[in-house]
N, C-alpha and C positions, 0 to 999 in steps of 0.2 A: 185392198192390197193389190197394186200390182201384179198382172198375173203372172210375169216373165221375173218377178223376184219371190223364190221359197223358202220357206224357214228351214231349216236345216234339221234333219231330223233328230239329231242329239238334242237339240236345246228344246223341243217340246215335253213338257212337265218338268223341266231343268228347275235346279234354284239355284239362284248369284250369291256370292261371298265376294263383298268389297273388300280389298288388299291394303292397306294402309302402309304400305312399307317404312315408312318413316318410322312410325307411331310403333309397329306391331313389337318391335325386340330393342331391347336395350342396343344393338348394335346395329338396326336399323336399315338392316344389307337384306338383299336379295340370297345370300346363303343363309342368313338367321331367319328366313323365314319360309323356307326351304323343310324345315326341320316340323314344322306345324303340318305340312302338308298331307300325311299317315294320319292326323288327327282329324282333319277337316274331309277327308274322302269318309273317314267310320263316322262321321256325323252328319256325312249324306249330303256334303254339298258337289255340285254338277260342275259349276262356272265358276273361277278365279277371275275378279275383274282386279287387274291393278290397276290403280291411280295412275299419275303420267309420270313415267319413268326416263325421260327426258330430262336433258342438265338444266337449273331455274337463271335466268337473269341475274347478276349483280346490280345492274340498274335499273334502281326504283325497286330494290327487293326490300319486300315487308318482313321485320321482324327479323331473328337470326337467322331464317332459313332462307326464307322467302315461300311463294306461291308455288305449288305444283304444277297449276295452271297457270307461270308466266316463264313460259320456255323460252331456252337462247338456241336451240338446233332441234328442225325433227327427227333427224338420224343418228344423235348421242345416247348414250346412258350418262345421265345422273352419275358420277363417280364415289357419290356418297352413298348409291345402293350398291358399288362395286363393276365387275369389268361385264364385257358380251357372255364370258364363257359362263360367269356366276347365271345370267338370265335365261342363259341356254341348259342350262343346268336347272333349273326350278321349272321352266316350261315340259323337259324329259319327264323331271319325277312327275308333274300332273300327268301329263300322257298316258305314261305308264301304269297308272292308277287309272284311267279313261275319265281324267279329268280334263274339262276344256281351261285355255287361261286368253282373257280377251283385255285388252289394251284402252286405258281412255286417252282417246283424241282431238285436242283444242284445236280445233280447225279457226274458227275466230277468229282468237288472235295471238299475240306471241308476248313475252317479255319486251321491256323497254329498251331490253338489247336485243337482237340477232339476228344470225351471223349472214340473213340476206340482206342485212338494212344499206352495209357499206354500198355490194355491188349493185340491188336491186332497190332502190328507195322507192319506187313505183308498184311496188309489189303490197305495199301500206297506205292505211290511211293518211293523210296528210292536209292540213287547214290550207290556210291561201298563202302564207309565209311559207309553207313547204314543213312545217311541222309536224311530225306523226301524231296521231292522232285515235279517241279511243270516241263508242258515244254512248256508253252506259256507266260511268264513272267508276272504273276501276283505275285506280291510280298507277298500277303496280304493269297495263298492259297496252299494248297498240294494236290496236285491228288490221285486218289485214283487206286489200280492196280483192273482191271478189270479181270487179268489172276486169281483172287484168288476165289475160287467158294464160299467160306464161306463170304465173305466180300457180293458177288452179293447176297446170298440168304437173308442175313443182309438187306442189301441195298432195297432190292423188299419186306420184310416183314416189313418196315419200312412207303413204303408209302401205303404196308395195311392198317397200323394202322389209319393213316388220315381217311379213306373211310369209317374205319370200327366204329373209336371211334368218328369223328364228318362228317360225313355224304357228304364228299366235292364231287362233282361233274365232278371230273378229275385232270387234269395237265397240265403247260406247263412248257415244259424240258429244263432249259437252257442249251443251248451253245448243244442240243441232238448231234449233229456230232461228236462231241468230244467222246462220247459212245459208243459202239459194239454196231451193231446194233444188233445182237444175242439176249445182255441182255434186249433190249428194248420188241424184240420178245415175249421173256422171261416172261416180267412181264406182256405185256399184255396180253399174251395167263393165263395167270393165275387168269386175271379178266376176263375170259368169265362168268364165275357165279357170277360174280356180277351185280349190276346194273348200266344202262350204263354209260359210261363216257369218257369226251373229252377228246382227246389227241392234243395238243398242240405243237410243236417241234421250238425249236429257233432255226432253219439251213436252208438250200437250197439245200438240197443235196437231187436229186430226188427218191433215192433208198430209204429214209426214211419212204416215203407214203406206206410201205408196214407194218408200224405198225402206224404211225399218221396219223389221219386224216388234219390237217390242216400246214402249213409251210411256214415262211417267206417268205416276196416278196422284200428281200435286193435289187436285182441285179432293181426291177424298182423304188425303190426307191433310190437307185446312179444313176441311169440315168433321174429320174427327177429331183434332185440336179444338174446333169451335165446343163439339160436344163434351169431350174432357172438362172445357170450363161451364157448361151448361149454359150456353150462348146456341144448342141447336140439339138436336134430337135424332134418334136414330130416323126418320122418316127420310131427313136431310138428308143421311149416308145412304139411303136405298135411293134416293132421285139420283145421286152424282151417280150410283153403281148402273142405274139405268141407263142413264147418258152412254155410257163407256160401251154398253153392250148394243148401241147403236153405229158403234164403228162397225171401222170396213170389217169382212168376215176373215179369221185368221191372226189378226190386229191381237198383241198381248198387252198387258198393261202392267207395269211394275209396282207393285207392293211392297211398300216396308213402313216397320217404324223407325227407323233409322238410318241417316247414312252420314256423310263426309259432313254433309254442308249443313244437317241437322243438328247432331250431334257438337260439331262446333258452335254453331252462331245460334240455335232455337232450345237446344238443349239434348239431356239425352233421351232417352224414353220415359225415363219414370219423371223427370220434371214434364212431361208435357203430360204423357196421361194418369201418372199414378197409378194404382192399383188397375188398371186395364192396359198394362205396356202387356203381359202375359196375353190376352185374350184378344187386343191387336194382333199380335204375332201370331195368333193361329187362325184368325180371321185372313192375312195375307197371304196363309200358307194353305187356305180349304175355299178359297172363293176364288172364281177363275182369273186368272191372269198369271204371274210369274213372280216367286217370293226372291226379295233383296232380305241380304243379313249383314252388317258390318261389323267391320273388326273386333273383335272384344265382347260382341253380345252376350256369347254363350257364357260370358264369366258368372253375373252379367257386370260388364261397366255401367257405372255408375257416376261418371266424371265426364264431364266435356274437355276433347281432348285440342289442345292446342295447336289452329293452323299455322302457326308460321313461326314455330319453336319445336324444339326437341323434349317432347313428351311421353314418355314410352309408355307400353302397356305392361301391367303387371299379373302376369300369367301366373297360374299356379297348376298345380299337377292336375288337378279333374276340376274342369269349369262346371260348374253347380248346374247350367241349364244345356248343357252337351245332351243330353238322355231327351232332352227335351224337345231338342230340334233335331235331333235324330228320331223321334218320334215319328214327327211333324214331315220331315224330308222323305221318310220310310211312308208315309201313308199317301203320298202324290206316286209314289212309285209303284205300289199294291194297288190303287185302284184309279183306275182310269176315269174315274166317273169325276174327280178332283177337277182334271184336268180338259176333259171333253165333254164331261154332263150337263144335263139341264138344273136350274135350280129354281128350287121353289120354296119364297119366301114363308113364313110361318107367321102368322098377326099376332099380335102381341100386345097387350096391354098396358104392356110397360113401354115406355118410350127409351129407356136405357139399357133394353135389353135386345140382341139380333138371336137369330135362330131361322135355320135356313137349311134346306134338304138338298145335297149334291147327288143326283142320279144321274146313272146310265146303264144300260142293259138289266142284270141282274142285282147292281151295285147298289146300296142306300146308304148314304152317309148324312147323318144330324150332327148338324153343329150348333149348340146353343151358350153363348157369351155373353155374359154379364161386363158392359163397357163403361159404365158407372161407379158411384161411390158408395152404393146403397146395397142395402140387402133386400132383396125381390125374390117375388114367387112365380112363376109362368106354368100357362098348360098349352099344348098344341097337340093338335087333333090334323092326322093327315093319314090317306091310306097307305101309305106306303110304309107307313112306322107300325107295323106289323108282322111278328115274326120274332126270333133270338137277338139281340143287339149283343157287341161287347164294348164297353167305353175303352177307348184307345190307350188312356192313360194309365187307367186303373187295371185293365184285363178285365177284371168283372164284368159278368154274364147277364141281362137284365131280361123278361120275356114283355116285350109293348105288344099292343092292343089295338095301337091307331089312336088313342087317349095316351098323351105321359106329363106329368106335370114333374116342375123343377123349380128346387129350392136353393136362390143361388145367392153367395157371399161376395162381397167388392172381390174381385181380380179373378171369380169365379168362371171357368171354362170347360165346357164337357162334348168330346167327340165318338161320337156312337156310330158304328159301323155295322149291318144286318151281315149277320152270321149263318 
């Protein structure tokens, strides 16, 4: 990391809540979704990330809606999530709760319309006919040239304007790799006088951390998909988790089973892992990095929701796993050891089984998951598992020995904290 860029100190132990504004309310506005916000702070979420709330292209828009990600202005609202005042109004109520709300921004590239292309056509890519032009086959977008310095200082006084005219609390950059890292440099070195704020990067590329704070965990989540289909083993999942902890120091890494682009195009959680979408989710939310949650989980959704049509979420009065991730959010927040401890792995027999000790100071936390389809028995033997446990879920009181064995059922998850 950067030494002259800090994470901010709110967003350490934070968890993300992806905002789907389209999707979230039958009316699909920025006040209808306003109203969830009292629910989503008692369920312990820290960070509001919305999608891109920017008006989408008519040309070359996919499907009724079109793309989130094929903007025609960076300083619009979207009129279909409603006016400034409606956003400025949903940002207040997170506030007010000491909730942060951070913004995604396509720096990349833009819709097949907008509204630099009349005056600034140098400002984009372009073939040798003078044609815009894209070069990862998105049909619906046009790149934007990064070699043009007027376009970049455009681009970085644009998501001034966010910070400056409604108060957002950061970013997360899609697709950041695709970007100089330069410009990224760039814009953050030009928010050190501001107030603070997360940076977010949708990539894996480890050179990033030297201007984001936080960055996808793609590579263990293809390798837990790989294991869901029994194509790879937990062994698999502790090398990727090594890798990661060979980043720079400070470096978070994002966790989920689910988000935007999963959920639509790969599926939702339980078509990918089945009976361990449960015991993924607490594995993101107890091993060190930073847990993502999308729209609808807590229901839980159970539908792939439609990118480029109108497909609402269907809410109902108390989503079944609220209690759940309130748990899960409440236990990063009680013990520090979640989120700055050391961990040590637990051997296992089983190769479908994790089981792994989060400590720090006085804290011990076991977490032992069943990521399989099988019914398994495990024992681990560690000094530290010693003393009163209460399992998190249950409250139940257990006294370990440093010997504990467990008997555990597909979707089976048990978190035990020294009492």
């Amino acid at each position: 990391m950067d030494a002259k860029f800090k994470t901010a100190d709110w967003a350490m132990g934070a968890s993300i809540y992806e905002v789907n504004i389209r999707q979230y309310t039958i009316e699909g506005t920025f006040k209808a979704f306003e109203s969830h916000i009292p629910r989503l702070k008692d369920m312990g979420v820290d960070i509001l990330w919305l999608m891109p709330i920017t008006p989408i292209s008519q040309v070359g828009m996919k499907g009724s809606l079109g793309s989130y990600y094929a903007c025609s202005s960076y300083t619009k609202i979207n009129p279909a999530f409603g006016k400034e005042a409606d956003l400025i109004s949903l940002i207040q109520k997170a506030h007010s709760l000491d909730m942060k709300v951070i913004i995604d921004w396509v720096a990349n590239h833009t819709g097949r319309h907008h509204e630099w292309m009349e005056h600034h056509p140098d400002w984009f890519s372009q073939d040798a006919e003078g044609n815009f032009t894209e070069r990862n086959g998105w049909e619906d977008v046009v790149d934007l040239n990064f070699q043009n310095t007027a376009m970049r200082a455009a681009l970085q006084q644009a998501m001034h304007y966010w910070v400056n005219q409604f108060d957002i609390d950061g970013f997360r950059c899609d697709m950041a790799h695709l970007v100089p890292l330069d410009f990224w440099k760039a814009v953050r070195t030009s928010f050190q006088d501001a107030k603070p704020l997360f940076w977010l990067a949708e990539c894996e590329v480890k050179e990033y951390h030297e201007v984001f704070d936080a960055t996808y965990a793609w590579h263990w989540m293809h390798v837990s998909e790989k294991l869901a289909r029994g194509e790879a083993g937990v062994h698999d999942i502790y090398n990727v988790l090594h890798d990661y902890a060979q980043y720079p120091a400070g470096a978070i890494k994002l966790l989920y089973t689910s988000n935007h682009d999963e959920n639509s195009w790969n599926g939702t959680e339980y078509e990918k892992y089945g009976p361990a979408a449960k015991p993924w989710a607490v594995f993101a939310n107890t091993w060190k990095g930073m847990p993502l949650m999308y729209s609808g989980q807590e229901l839980p959704n159970t539908k792939r929701l439609q990118f480029f049509d109108k497909d609402p979420i269907h809410w109902n009065s108390t989503p079944a796993l609220h209690d759940f991730y309130k748990t899960l959010f409440q236990l990063r927040k009680d013990y520090s050891s979640i989120v700055y401890g050391d961990t040590f792995i637990l051997p296992s027999s089983d190769h479908n089984v994790m089981a792994y000790i989060r400590h720090h100071q006085d804290q011990v936390v076991l977490v032992v998951l069943n990521v399989s389809k099988e019914h398994v028995t495990i024992q681990c033997n560690h000094d530290l598992l010693k003393g009163h446990f209460k399992q998190v879920f249950s409250g139940m009181q257990y006294p370990f020995d440093g010997y504990v064995s467990f008997e555990l059922m597909p979707g089976d998850y048990f978190v035990y904290i020294k009492s």
